[in-house]
C-alpha positions in Angstrom: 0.0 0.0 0.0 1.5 3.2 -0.9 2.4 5.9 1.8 1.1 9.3 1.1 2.4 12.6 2.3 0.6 15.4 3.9 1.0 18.9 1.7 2.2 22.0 3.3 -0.7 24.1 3.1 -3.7 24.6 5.6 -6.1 22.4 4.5 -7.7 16.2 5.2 -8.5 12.9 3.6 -9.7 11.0 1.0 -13.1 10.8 -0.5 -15.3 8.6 -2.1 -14.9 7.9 -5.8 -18.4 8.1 -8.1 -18.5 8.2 -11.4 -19.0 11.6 -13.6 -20.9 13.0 -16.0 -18.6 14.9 -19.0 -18.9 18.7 -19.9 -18.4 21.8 -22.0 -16.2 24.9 -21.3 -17.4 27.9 -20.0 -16.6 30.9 -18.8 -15.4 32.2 -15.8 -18.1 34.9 -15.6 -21.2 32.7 -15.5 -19.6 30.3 -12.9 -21.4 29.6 -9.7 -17.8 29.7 -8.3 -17.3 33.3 -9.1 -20.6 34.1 -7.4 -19.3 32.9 -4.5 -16.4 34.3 -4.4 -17.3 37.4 -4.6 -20.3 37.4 -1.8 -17.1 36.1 0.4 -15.2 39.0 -0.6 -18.0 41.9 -0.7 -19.6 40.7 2.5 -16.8 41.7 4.5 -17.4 38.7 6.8 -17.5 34.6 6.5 -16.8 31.4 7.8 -15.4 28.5 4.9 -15.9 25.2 6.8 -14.4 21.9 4.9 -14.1 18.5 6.8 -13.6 14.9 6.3 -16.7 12.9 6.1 -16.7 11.9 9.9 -15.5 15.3 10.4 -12.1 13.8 12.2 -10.5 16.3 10.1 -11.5 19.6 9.8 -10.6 22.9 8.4 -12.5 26.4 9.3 -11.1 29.5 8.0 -12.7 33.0 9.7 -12.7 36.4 8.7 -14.4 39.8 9.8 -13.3 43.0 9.2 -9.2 43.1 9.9 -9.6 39.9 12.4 -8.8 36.6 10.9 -9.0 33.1 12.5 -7.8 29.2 11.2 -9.1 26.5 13.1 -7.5 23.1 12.6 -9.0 19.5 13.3 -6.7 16.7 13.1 -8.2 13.3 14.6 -9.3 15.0 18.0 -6.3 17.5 17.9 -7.3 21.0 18.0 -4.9 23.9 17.0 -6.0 27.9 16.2 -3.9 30.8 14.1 -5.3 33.8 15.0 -4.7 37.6 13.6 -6.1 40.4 15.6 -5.4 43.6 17.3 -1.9 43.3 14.7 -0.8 40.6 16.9 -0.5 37.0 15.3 -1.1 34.1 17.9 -0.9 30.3 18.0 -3.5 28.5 20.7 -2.8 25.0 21.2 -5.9 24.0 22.9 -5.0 20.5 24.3 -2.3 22.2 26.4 -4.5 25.7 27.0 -1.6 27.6 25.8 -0.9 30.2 23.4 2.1 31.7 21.6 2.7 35.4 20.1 3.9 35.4 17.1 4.3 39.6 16.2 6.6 38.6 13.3 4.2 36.6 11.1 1.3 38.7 10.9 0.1 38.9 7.1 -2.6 40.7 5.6 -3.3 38.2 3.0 -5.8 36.2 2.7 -5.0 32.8 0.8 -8.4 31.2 0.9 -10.0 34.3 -1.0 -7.0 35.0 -3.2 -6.9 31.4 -4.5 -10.6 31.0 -5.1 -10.3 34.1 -7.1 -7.6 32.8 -9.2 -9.6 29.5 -9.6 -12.8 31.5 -10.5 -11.0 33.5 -13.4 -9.6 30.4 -15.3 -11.9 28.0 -18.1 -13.8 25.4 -16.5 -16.0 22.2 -17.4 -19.3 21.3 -16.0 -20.9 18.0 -15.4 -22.9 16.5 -12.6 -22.4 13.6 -10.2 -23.5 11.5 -7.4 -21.6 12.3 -3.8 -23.0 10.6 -1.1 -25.8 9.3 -2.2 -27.5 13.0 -4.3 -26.3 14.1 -7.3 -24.7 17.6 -7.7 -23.9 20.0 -10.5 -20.1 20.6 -10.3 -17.8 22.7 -12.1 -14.2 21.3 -12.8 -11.1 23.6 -12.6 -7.7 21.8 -14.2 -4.3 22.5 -12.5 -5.1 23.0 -9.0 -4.4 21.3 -5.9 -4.6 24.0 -3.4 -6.9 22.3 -1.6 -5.4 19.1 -1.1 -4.0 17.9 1.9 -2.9 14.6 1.8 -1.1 13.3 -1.5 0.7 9.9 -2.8 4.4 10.6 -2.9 4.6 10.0 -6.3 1.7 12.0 -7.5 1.6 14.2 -10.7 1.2 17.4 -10.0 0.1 18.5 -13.8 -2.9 16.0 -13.7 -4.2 18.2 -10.5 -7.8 19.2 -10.7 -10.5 20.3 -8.6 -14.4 20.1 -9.3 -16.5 22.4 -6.9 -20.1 20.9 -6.2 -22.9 23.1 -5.8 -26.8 22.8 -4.5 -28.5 25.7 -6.1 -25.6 28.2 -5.9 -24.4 27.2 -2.8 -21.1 25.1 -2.4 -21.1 22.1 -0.8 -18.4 19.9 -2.0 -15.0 20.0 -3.0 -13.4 17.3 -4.8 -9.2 17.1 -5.7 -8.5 14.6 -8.3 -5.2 13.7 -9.9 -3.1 10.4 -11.3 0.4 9.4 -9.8 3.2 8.7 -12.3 2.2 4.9 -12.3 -1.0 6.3 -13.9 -2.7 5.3 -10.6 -6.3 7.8 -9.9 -6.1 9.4 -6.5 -9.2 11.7 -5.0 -9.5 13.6 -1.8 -13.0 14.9 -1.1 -13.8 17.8 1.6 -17.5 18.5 2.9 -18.2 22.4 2.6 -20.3 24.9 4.7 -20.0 28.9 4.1 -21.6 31.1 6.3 -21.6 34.8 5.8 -22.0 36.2 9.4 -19.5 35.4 11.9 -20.1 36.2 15.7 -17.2 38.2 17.3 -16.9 36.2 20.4 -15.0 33.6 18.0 -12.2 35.8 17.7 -11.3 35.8 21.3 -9.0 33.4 23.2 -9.8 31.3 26.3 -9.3 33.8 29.1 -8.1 30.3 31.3 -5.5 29.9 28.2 -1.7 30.5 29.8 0.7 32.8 27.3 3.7 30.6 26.6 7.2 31.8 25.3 9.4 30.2 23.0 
């Protein structure tokens, strides 16, 4: 059984594999991907929830205003990046600790700035059964940025992703690509965006200690 690597970016697991309908190009303009981008971006607020289907791995990415949070589920292990106040901080919540980290702070936002990439490039459409309901899905080529785990020998150039929608909202997101044995590979992430975010989430523990390096 092959090992597979986990990929340096923030964002867990396989999915399950169903077969697809095939497509036509479009463009970026009319895409339900767009759409959502831009309420996320116009807003001014939102939560982008992704998790594993038993939600042992999950992946929830905040924003409001200038505060920004990452919250990071890995098989009952909790971890937090937050950006507030121009202070970045690091809560490890098994230990009910948290680092300051004033060097790091960044006022980019990778989640946003990717989906807008995505959004502005050719897609195909088609529409396939996840979980048991079929969804319309629209398939981006040569991106992997949210894939987390990864066969070492994968090929990065057969990368794609296919977002699936109900109505316009987004509910799945599926990474597919081939390793160089020719072997198919597919993670799958469950998806929730909300677009009001309460400020009480933005706020650590008050019983969490301040560790130092």
């Amino acid at each position: 059984m092959k090992k597979k690597i986990i990929i340096p970016i923030i964002m867990l697991i396989l999915a399950l594999i169903i077969c697809s309908v095939v497509v036509i190009a479009k463009k970026h303009s009319e895409s339900k991907l767009t759409k959502t981008y831009e309420k996320m971006s116009e807003n001014g607020q939102y939560q982008f929830e992704r998790s594993t289907k038993n939600e042992e791995n999950k992946i929830i990415v905040s924003e409001k205003g200038n505060k920004k949070i990452i919250d990071m589920y890995n098989y009952g292990n909790h971890t937090t990046t937050l950006i507030k106040d121009d202070t970045s901080y690091l809560i490890l919540h098994d230990k009910e600790e948290y680092y300051d980290y004033n060097n790091i702070i960044s006022e980019e936002n990778p989640l946003l700035e990717e989906l807008k990439k995505i959004s502005e490039n050719e897609y195909t459409t088609g529409k396939e059964e996840v979980n048991g309901e079929k969804y319309y899905y629209e398939e981006y080529d040569n991106t992997s940025y949210f894939l987390l785990y990864a066969a070492k020998d994968m090929n990065p150039d057969t990368a794609k992703t296919r977002f699936y929608f109900k109505g316009n909202n987004l509910v799945y997101i599926k990474t597919i690509y081939t390793t160089t044995e020719g072997q198919n590979e597919e993670e799958l992430w469950k998806v929730n965006i909300k677009y009001e975010v309460e400020d009480k989430i933005f706020e650590i523990p008050e019983n969490y200690a301040e560790s130092l390096l």
